[in-house]
N, C-alpha and C positions, 0 to 999 in steps of 0.2 A: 504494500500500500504506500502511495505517495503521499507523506504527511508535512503539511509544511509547520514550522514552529514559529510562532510569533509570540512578544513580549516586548516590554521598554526598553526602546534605546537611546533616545534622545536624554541627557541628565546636562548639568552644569560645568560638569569637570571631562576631561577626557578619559581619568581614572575612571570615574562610576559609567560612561561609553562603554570601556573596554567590560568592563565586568558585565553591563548589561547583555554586550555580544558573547563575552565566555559563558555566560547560563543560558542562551539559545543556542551555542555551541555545543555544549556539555550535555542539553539534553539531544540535541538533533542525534550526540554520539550513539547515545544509548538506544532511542529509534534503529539505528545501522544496526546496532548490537540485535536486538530483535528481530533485526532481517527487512525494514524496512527502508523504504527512500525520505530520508529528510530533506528537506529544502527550507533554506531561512533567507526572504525578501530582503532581506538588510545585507547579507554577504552578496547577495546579483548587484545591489545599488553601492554598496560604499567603493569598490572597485572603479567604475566606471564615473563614481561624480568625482573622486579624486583628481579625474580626467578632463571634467569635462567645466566647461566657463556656461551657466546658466543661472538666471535672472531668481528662480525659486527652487533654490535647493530641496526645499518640503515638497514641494510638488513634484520635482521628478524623480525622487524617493521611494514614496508613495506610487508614483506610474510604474515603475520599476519591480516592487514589492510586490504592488495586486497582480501584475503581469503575473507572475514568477507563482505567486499565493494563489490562482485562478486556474492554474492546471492541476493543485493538488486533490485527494481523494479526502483530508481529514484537514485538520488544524488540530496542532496542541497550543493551547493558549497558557502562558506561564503566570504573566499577570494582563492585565488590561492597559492599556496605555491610547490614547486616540490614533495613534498608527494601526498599532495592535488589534483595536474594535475595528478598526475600516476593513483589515485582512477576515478576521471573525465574522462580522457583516455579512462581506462577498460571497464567504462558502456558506452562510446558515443560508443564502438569498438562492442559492442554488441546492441546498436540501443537504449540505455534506454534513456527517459531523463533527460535532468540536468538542476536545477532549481537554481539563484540565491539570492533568496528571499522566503521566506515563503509568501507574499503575490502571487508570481506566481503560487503558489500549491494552493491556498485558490480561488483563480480564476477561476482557474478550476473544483472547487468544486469536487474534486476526493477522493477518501478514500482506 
């Protein structure tokens, strides 16, 4: 199953950044470990705006992330954050479901 992981990353410091991206890391690992595909919207976008010169960094973000979050089968949501809801949003709006713990995926023994 391709589950993408979403949670906050936008914070004030670069430090609280990086940790917000090491706990969508960390669990996307554990998804692999279970045998499925993770995908976290923030690792497709931070790569490419590094790169690129535009007027609304939020917004092409966000285009980037739903893009990326729009082909998954599930969402595991960590915490809620307005990024975070918009990717949750898109998959409840298409019927997928949304998990807030890795144990609720392990539950249901799904792959």
């Amino acid at each position: 199953m391709i589950i993408g992981v979403a949670g906050p990353y936008s914070a004030t410091t670069a430090q609280q950044r990086q940790q917000n991206l090491d706990a969508m890391n960390h669990a996307a690992a554990k998804l692999l470990e279970l045998g499925h595909t993770p995908i976290i919207g923030m690792n497709a976008a931070l790569p490419v705006l590094a790169k690129a010169n535009v007027a609304d960094v939020y917004k092409a973000t966000m285009d980037i992330s739903l893009a990326v979050i729009s082909a998954c089968d599930a969402l595991l949501l960590l915490a809620e954050s307005p990024g975070a809801n918009k990717e949750r949003d898109l998959l409840l709006a298409k019927g997928k479901p949304i998990f807030t713990s890795i144990d609720e995926i392990t539950a249901l023994n799904i792959h």
